[in-house]
N, C-alpha and C positions, 0 to 999 in steps of 0.2 A: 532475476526479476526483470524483466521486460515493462516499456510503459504500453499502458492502453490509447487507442488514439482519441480517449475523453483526456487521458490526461497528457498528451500530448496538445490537444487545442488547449487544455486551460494554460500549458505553459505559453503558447504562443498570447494567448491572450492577455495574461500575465505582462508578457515581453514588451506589447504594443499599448496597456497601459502605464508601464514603469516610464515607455518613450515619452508618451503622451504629456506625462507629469513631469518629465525634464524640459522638456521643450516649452511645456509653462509657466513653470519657474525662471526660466533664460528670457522670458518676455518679460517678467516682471521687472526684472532689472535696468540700468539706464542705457539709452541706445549708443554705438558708435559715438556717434554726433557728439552726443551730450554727455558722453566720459570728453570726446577732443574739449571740447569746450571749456569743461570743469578743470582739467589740467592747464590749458590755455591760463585761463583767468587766474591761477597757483602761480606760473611763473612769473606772469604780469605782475603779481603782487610784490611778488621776491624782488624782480628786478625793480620798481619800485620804493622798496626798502632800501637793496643796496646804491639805488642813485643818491638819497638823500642823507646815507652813510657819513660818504665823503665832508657833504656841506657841515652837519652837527659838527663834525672833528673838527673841521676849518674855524668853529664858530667856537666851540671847546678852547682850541689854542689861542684865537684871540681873546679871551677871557670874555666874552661876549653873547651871554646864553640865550635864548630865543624866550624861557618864558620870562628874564627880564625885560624882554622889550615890551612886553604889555598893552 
């Protein structure tokens, strides 16, 4: 079975909307930028947390807790 070249163009056509529809989907998504950004602002937060780690523990062993001080 051989194809015909009707059904040769539909597969190209096919090919070139299957692209079509990735390449729209891949825009929908967030750009470079604004995945760096979004990660950015994760680790900020982390490193954040772990700055103020330290202090609570410091504040812990003096027996001295933050919401007594009121």
């Amino acid at each position: 079975m051989s194809l015909t070249d009707d059904d040769k163009q539909w597969i190209r056509e096919q090919h070139q909307q299957m692209k079509a529809d990735l390449l729209t989907e891949l825009r929908k998504g967030p750009s470079p930028a604004e995945l760096r950004q979004r990660t950015r602002a994760a680790v900020n937060r982390i490193l954040d947390l772990e700055s103020e780690l330290p202090y609570h523990r410091f504040r812990k062993l003096e027996g001295d807790s933050p919401i007594q001080q009121g």
